[in-house]
Structures are given as structure tokens and as C-alpha cells.
C-alpha positions in Angstrom: -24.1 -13.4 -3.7 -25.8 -16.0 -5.5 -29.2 -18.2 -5.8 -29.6 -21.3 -4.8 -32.5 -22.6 -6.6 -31.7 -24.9 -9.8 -34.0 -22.5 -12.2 -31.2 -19.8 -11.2 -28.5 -21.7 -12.4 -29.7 -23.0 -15.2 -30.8 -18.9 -16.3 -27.3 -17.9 -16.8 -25.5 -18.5 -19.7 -22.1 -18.9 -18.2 -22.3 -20.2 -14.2 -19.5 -20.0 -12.0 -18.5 -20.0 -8.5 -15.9 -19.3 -6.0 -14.1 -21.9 -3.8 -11.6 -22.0 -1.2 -9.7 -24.9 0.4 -6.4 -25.7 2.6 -4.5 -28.3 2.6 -1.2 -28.4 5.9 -0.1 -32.0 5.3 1.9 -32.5 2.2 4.9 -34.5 1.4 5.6 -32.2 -1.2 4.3 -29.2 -2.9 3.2 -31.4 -5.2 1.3 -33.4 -3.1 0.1 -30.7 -1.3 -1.5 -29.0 -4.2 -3.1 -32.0 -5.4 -4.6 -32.5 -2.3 -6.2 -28.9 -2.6 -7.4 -29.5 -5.9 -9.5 -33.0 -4.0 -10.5 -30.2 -1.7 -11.4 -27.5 -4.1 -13.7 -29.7 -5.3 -11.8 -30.3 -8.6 -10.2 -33.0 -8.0 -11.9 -35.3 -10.9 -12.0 -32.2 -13.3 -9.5 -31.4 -16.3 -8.4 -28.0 -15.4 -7.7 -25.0 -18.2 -5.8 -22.3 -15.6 -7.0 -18.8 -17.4 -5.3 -15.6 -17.5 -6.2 -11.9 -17.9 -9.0 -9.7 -15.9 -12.4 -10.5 -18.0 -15.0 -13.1 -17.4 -16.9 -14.7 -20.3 -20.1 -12.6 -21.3 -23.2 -13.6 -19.5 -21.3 -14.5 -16.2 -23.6 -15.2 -13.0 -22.4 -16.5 -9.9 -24.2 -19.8 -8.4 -24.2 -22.2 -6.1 -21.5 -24.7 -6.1 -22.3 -27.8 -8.1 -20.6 -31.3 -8.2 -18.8 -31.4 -11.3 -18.6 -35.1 -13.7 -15.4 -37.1 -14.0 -13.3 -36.2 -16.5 -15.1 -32.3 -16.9 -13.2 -29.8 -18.9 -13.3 -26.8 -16.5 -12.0 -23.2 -17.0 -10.4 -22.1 -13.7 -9.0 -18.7 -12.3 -6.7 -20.1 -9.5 -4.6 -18.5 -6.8 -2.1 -20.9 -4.8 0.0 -19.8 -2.1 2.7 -22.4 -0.4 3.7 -22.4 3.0 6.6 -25.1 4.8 6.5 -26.5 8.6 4.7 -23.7 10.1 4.9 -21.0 8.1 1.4 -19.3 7.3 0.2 -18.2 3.5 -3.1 -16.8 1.8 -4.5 -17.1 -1.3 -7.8 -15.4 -2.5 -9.7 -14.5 -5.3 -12.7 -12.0 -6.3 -14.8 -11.3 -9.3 -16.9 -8.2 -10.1 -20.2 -7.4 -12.0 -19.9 -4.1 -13.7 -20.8 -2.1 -16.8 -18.9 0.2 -19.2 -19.7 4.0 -19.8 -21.9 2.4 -22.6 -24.0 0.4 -20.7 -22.8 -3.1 -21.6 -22.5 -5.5 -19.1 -19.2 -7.3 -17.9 -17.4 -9.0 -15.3 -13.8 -8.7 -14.3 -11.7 -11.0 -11.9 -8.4 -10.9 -9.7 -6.7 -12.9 -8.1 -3.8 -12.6 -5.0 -1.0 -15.1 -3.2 0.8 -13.8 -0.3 2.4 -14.6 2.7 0.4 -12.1 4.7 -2.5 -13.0 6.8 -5.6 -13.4 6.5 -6.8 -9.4 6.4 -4.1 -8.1 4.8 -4.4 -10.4 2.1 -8.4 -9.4 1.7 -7.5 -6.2 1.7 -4.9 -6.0 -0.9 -7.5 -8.4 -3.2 -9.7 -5.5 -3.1 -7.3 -3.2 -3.9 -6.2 -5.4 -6.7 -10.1 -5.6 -7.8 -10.8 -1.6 -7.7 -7.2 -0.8 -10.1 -9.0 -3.2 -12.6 -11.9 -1.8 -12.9 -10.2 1.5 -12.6 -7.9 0.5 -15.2 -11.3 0.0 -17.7 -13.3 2.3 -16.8 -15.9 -0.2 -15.5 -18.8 0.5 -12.9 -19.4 -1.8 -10.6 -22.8 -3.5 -9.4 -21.9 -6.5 -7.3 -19.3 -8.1 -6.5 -17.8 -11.0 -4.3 -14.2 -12.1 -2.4 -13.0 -15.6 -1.2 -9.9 -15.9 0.5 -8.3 -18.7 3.1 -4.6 -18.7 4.8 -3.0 -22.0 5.9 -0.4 -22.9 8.5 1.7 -25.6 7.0 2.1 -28.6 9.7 5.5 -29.4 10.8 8.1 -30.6 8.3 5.4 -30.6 5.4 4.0 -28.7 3.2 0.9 -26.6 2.9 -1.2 -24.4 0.5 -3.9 -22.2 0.1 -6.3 -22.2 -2.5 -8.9 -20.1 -4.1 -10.9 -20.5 -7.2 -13.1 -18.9 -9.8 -14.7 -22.1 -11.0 -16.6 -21.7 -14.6 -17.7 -25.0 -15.9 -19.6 -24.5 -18.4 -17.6 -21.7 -20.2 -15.3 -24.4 -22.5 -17.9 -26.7 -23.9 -19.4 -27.4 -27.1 -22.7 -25.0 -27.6 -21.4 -22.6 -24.6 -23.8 -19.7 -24.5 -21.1 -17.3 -23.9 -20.0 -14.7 -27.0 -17.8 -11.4 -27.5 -18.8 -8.1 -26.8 -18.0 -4.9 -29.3 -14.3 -3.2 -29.5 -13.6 -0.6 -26.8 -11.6 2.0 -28.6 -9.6 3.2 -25.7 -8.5 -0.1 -24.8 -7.6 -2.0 -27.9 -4.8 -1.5 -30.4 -6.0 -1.3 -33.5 -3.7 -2.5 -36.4 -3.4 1.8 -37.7 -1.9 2.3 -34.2 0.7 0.6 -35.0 3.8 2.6 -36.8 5.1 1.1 -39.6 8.5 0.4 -40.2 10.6 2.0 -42.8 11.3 -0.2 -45.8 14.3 -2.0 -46.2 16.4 -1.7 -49.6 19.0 -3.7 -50.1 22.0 -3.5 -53.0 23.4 -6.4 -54.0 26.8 -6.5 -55.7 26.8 -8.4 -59.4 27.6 -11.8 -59.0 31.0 -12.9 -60.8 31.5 -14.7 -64.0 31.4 -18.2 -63.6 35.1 -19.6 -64.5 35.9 -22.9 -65.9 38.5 -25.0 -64.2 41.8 -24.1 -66.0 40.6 -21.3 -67.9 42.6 -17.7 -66.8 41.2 -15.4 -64.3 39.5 -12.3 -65.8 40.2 -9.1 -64.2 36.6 -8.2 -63.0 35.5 -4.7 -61.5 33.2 -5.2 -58.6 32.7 -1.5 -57.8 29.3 -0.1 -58.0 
């Protein structure tokens, strides 16, 4: 689903590619999913876990790239955790599509279970089609990683699947924002306003001096 020549890479605007890795021997979970981050490849890289269903604009898969020390890296993750034997699947999938208008887009899910290995890719999909369902988005290509691990006995293990965009976060990015969708954003009419308050305050009471008699004051309104 991708190119593997540099000039391809370097075309799109915002690169990205999916990884999977396992990792059956940790003390903890903890451990264990640091080690699948050393696996995922991201193990030097400053992770920023994103949210939500769409890509940046201008979104191309590649081939995996070695990322610099220290890199800043936007990351949709799936992690699933498994304990002294037990089995667990994590898996992720992205989508090239296109609205009713013709703009271009890219949408992306992501699933942890304790299923196997089919299952698991098949509720991904599943997962993949309700968004673009959801949208009303066409879609042109698409692509689906997914691993299961068996956790060795008395540790722990995880799954792992990435959507890994490394370019998306830095300074002079050539990502942007596309127009509103009507259908699917809120605009701020939408929104009902709430009736106005009005509040009645009773008159305050004459300040008295210390000693001096007490007035008989009529509070009622």
C-alpha cells in the first residue's frame, strides 16, 4: 500500500506508516509496553498519542523510516495486555477517501481485544466501514495491521499497533485544514440559548452605629 522509493516519500506532505510489534516477556505492564515501543520502532521518539477518526490533510502512506533521537512524533496507538499465557490483539487501519464534494481525506481506527487474531481483523474493519459510514466518506484505498501475543508464563505481554506520522507536528508541516462540513459540525446558531436570568435583590439595611437604637425597617418588596 505504499512506495518505496525516497522521491515517494518525500511527495507527500504528511508521511505515515503502520507498525506492529509484540512483546511476551515483561516484568510488568510497564515494562512490557516499553519494550513494544523499542520494538515499534519508537523507542527513541517523544510520542503525542492522538485521538479522533481524521488524519492530517495530505496523508500518504510510506515506507517505514528510522526516526532521530529525541523526534516529536504524532502516533495513533492500540495496546492490548495479556498475563502468563493469556493471548491479546491489537490493530490498527487507516483509510483514503473522499466526501460527496470531492475533497480528499483520510480517516483512521483503531481496536484492542482479547480475541484472536481474525476476529480482531475483522471487527477493525467493521470499526473502519461505521466511520466512514458515519461521514459520508468514499473510500479509495485503504490498509490494516494487526498482531496478537501470548504473554509468556508469569509475565506480562502486549500487542501493539501503530499509525506512525512523523512529520505531522513539526515546525513548517505541510499539512492544513479543509472547509466546514455542514452536516457534521455544530455551528455556534445551533446551539439554543438559555433564557436570561433576572435576579431581585432585597435593599440593603441602614447601616447602624454601635449604641444608636434599632430602626424599625420594612424589608418587603
Amino acid at each position: 500500500m505504499y512506495a518505496n522509493d525516497g522521491a515517494r516519500s518525500s511527495s507527500v506532505a504528511c508521511p505515515g506508516w503502520l507498525m506492529t510489534a509484540v512483546a511476551p516477556w515483561g516484568e510488568n505492564a510497564e515494562d512490557a509496553y516499553d519494550q513494544g515501543l523499542v520494538e515499534l520502532g519508537l523507542g527513541d521518539a517523544r510520542l503525542i498519542e492522538m485521538k479522533g477518526a481524521m488524519l492530517p490533510l495530505g496523508f500518504g502512506a510510506t515506507a517505514p523510516q528510522p526516526l532521530p533521537m529525541g523526534s516529536l512524533v504524532e502516533c495513533h496507538l492500540a495496546t492490548a495486555y495479556a498475563w502468563s499465557g493469556s493471548t491479546a490483539c491489537a490493530g490498527v487501519a487507516w483509510a483514503a477517501c473522499e466526501t460527496p464534494e470531492g475533497d480528499a481525506c483520510a480517516i483512521v481506527a483503531t481496536i484492542s481485544t482479547d480475541l484472536d487474531y481474525e476476529e480482531t481483523s475483522l471487527l477493525l474493519r467493521r470499526n473502519l466501514q461505521r466511520r466512514l459510514a458515519s461521514r459520508d466518506l468514499e473510500v479509495k484505498s485503504f490498509d490494516v495491521a494487526v498482531d496478537e501475543v501470548t504473554a509468556a508464563n508469569d509475565h506480562h505481554g502486549v500487542a501493539m499497533a501503530a499509525l506512525i506520522l512523523p512529520n505531522s507536528l513539526s515546525l513548517g508541516a505541510k499539512t492544513g485544514t479543509g472547509k466546514v462540513r455542514g452536516g457534521l459540525t455544530r455551528k455556534a446558531a445551533d446551539i439554543p440559548t438559555p433564557p436570561k436570568r433576572v435576579d431581585v435583590k432585597a435593599p440593603a439595611a441602614p447601616a447602624l452605629r454601635p449604641g444608636s437604637r434599632k430602626q424599625n425597617t420594612d424589608f418587603s418588596l
